[in-house]
N, C-alpha and C positions, 0 to 999 in steps of 0.2 A: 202251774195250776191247771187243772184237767177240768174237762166241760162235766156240768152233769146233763144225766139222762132219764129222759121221761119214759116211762113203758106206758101202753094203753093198751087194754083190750076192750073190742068193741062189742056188743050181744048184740043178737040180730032174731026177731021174733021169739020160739018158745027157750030162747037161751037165756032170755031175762030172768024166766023161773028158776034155773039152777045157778048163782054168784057162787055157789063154791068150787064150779070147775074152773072159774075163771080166778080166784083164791090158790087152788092148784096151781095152775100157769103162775103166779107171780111168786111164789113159793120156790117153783122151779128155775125161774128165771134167778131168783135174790141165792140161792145155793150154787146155783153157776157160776156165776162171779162176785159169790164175796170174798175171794182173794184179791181183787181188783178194784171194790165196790162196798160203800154201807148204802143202807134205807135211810132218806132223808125223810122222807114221809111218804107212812104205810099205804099200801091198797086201799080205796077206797072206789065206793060207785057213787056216781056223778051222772044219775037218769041212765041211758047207754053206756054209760064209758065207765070201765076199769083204769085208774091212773095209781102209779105208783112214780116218786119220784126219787133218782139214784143218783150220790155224790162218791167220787176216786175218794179211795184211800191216799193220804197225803204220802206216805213212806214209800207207795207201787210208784208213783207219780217222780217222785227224787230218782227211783234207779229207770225208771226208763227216759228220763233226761240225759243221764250216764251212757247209756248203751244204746 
């Protein structure tokens, strides 16, 4: 069984205004490894914080026990 993984991004003054570069970033991140990875639960703002939380694929998980 593999950990999951929380992403955050933080805004910091006039970045508050724009969440959708920060929607970018987590876009980014979830197309990176989702060979590796699903979204347990989407992006979201939490006042400053951008959270997304990320769960292994269970079948990446089995071969890299293997090798």
């Amino acid at each position: 069984m593999g950990h999951k993984v929380q992403v955050v991004c933080i805004f910091r003054g006039r970045q508050l205004r724009h969440p959708e570069h920060g929607y970018n970033v987590m876009k980014n991140v979830v197309s990176a490894l989702e060979d590796v990875a699903k979204v347990e639960s989407p992006a979201r703002m939490m006042g400053r914080r951008m959270t997304m939380m990320l769960a292994p694929l269970p079948q990446k998980m089995e071969r890299a026990a293997e090798g």
